[in-house]
N, C-alpha and C positions, 0 to 999 in steps of 0.2 A: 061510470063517469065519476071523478075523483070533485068532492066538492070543496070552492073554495072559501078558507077560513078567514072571517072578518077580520083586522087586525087589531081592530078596537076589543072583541072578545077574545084575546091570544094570552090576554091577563098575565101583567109584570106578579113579580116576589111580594109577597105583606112584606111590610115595612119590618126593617130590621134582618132579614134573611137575605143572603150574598150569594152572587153568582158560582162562589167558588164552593158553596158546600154539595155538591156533588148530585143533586137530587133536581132542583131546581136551577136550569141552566139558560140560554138563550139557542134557540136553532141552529143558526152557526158554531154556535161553541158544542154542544150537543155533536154537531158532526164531525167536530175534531179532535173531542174526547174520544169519539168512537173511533176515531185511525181513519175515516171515510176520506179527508182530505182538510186543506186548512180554511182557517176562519173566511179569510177573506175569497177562496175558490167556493167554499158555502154558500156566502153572499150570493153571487152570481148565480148558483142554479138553484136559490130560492126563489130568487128576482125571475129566473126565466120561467119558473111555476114545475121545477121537475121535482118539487122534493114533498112529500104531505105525509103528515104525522097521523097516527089512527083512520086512516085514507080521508082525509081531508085535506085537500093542494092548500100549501100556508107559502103566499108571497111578500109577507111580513118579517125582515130580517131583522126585529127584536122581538119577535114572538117568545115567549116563555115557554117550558115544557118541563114535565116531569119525566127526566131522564132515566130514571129505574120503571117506569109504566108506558112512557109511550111506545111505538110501533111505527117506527120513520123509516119511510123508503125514498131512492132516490129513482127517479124512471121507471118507477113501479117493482121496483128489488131492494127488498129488504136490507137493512143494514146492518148486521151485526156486528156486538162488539168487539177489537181486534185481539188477538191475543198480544198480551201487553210483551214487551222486547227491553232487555239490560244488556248494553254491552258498557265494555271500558275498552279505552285506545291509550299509548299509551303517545303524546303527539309531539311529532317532530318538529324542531325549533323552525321559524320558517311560511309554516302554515296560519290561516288565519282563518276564525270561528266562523263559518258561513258558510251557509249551503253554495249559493251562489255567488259568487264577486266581480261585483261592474268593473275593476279594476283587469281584471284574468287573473288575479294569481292563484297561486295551488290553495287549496282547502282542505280541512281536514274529513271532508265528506273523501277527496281522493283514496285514502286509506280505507274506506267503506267499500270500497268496491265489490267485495268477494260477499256481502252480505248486502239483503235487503233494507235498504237506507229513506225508501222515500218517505215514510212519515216517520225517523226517528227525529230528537231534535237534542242539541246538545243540553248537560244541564249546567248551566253557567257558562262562563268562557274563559280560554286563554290567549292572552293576546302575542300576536306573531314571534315578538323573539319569546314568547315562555315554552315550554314543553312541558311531560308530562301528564298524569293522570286526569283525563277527560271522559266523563260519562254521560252516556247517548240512553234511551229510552222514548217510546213513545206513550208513558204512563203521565199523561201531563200532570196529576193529580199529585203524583210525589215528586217530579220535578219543584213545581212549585213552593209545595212543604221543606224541599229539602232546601230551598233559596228564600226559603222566608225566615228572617232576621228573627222571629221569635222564635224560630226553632234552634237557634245558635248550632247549626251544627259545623262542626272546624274541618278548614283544611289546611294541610300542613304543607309547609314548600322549605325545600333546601337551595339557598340564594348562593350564588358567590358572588364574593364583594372584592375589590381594588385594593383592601386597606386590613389590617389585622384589628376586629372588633374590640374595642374594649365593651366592661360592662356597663360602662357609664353609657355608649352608646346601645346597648341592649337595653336599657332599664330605660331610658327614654324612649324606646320603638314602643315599649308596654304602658310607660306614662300618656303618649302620645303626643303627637307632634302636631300643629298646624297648616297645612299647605292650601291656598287660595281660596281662607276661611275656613276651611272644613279640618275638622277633628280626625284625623286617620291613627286609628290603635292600633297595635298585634295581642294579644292575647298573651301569647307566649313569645319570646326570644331567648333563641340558648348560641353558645359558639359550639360548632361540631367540633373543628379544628381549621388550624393555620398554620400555614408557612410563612416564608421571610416576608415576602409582600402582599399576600392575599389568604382572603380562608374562606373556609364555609360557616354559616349561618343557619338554624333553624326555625323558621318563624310558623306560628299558627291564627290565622284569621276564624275569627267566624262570621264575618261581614266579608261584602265581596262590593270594594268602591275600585272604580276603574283605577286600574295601573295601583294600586292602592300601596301594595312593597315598593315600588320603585319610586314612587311619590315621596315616601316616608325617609329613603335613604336619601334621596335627592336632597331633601331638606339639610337631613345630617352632613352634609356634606361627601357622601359614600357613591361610590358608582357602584351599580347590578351588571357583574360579568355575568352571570348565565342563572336563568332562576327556571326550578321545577319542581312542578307539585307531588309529590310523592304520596300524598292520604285524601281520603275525601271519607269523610266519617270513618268508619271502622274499613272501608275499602283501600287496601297498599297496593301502591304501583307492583311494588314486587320486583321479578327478573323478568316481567310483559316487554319483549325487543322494543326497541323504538320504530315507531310505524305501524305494529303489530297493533291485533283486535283481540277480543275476548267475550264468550258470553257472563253474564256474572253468572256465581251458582245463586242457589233458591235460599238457602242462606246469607250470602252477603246481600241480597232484598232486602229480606226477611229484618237484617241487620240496620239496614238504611231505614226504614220503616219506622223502624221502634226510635231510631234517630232524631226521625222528623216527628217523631209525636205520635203515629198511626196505629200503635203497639196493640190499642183497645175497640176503638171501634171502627178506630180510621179516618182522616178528611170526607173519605169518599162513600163513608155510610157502611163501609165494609169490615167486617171483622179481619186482623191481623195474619196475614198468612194465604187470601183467599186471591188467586190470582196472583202471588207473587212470584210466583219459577217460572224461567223464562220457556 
C-alpha cells in the first residue's frame, strides 16, 4: 500500500533556484518534461491520488521533486523518460498554431497526421496568414532556451511588401519603430529584390512580439503581402514542399543547442549532445 506524502514535507526550491533548471521541478511539470502528459492532465491525476513518487501517493500539485532521482509512477507504472522528438513542417498560409481551435479551423497539428503528435508542441508561432518554418519537439527544455530572449537566437523571414523599400525605410525597421508604446526592432533588414510595384524584404528578429513584422510595416506605412519564415537558428526551410514534415537530423539539434546556450553542460543538467538525435 502506497503511502501518502504530507504536503507540508514535499519541500519547495532553496531560495534562489528556478523551476526551470532541470533538476528540481514541480510534479506536474516533472510529468510533462517526461512526455507522460500535460501540466494541467498532471494536476488531475495527482489530485485523484494515482501518481506517487519513490512509492509514496503525493496529492500535492506543487510538491517539489528531484527530477534526475526520483522514481514517479502513475497507477503503479513507471514512467519513463520519452524519447525526445525534432521535426520541422514547413506551414501552410491559412493554418493556425494550435493543437485545438474552439473556432474549427485547420491547424497545423492537421499536417502531423502521419506522425505521432500528441505530446509534441510547437516552438513559438506563426500566426494564420504567415507560413513557413515551424518546429515541433517535445524536449520542453530547448523549446524554452531556444525562446528565451537571452539566448538571442534569430529567425529569419522573407516579407513581401505593397511598395518598393527604400533604405531609409529599412534602416528605420533596425532603428525601430513605436507601435502602441512598445519598441518593435528587426535585427537585420535587407531588400532581396523588386519590381515595379512591390518586392521582397529580408528581415531577421531575435525577439518574437506578436504580429511583430507586420506591426512595424504598419507603422511605416507598408502593407505585408505574404511573409515567411525561412530560418530558425542555423535550421533552413530549404526545398521542405509546403505542408510537408521532417525529422531534423542529430546535427541540426545538436546545432540549435549550442544556439541556445546548451553547448556545455546544458539547461537541463545535461552534457551537449546527450539525447539529442531524434
Amino acid at each position: 500500500m502506497s503511502q501518502r506524502h504530507s504536503p507540508q514535507r514535499s519541500g519547495k526550491p532553496a531560495k534562489g533556484r528556478q523551476e526551470s533548471d532541470g533538476k528540481r521541478v514541480t510534479l506536474p511539470r516533472a510529468l510533462s518534461k517526461l512526455g507522460y502528459c500535460s501540466r494541467t492532465q498532471a494536476e488531475a491525476l495527482i489530485a485523484a491520488g494515482r501518481v506517487t513518487v519513490d512509492g509514496r501517493e503525493i496529492t500535492d500539485p506543487t510538491a517539489w521533486i528531484d527530477l534526475d532521482r526520483a522514481r514517479i509512477a502513475v497507477d503503479g507504472e513507471a514512467i519513463a523518460a520519452e524519447k525526445k522528438l525534432y521535426f520541422m513542417l514547413n506551414k501552410p498560409r491559412g493554418l493556425v498554431t494550435t493543437r485545438d481551435d474552439p473556432e474549427g479551423r485547420p491547424t497545423v497539428y492537421d499536417c502531423l497526421r502521419d506522425i505521432d503528435a500528441r505530446h509534441l508542441a510547437p516552438v513559438g508561432r506563426l500566426d494564420k496568414a504567415s507560413e513557413g518554418l515551424l518546429l515541433f519537439t517535445n524536449d520542453t527544455v530547448l523549446a524554452q532556451a531556444l525562446l528565451d530572449p537571452i539566448s538571442h537566437v534569430g529567425k529569419i523571414y522573407h516579407v513581401q511588401v505593397n511598395t518598393i523599400m527604400e533604405q531609409e525605410l529599412l534602416d528605420r525597421m533596425e532603428r525601430g519603430v513605436i507601435d502602441d508604446g512598445e519598441l518593435l526592432t528587426a535585427t537585420a533588414a535587407r531588400l532581396l529584390r523588386s519590381g515595379d510595384r512591390n518586392g521582397w524584404i529580408e528581415v531577421e528578429l531575435k525577439e518574437g512580439r506578436n504580429r511583430q513584422i507586420r506591426r512595424m510595416l504598419e507603422v511605416l506605412g507598408v502593407e505585408c503581402l505574404r511573409l515567411v519564415r525561412v530560418a530558425f537558428g542555423d535550421i533552413a526551410l530549404g526545398d521542405l514542399a509546403k505542408g510537408a514534415v521532417r525529422a531534423l537530423t542529430e546535427a541540426e539539434v545538436l546545432g540549435l543547442r549550442r544556439r541556445a546556450g546548451m553547448e556545455k553542460t546544458g539547461r537541463n543538467g545535461m552534457k551537449a549532445g546527450r539525447n539529442a538525435a531524434p
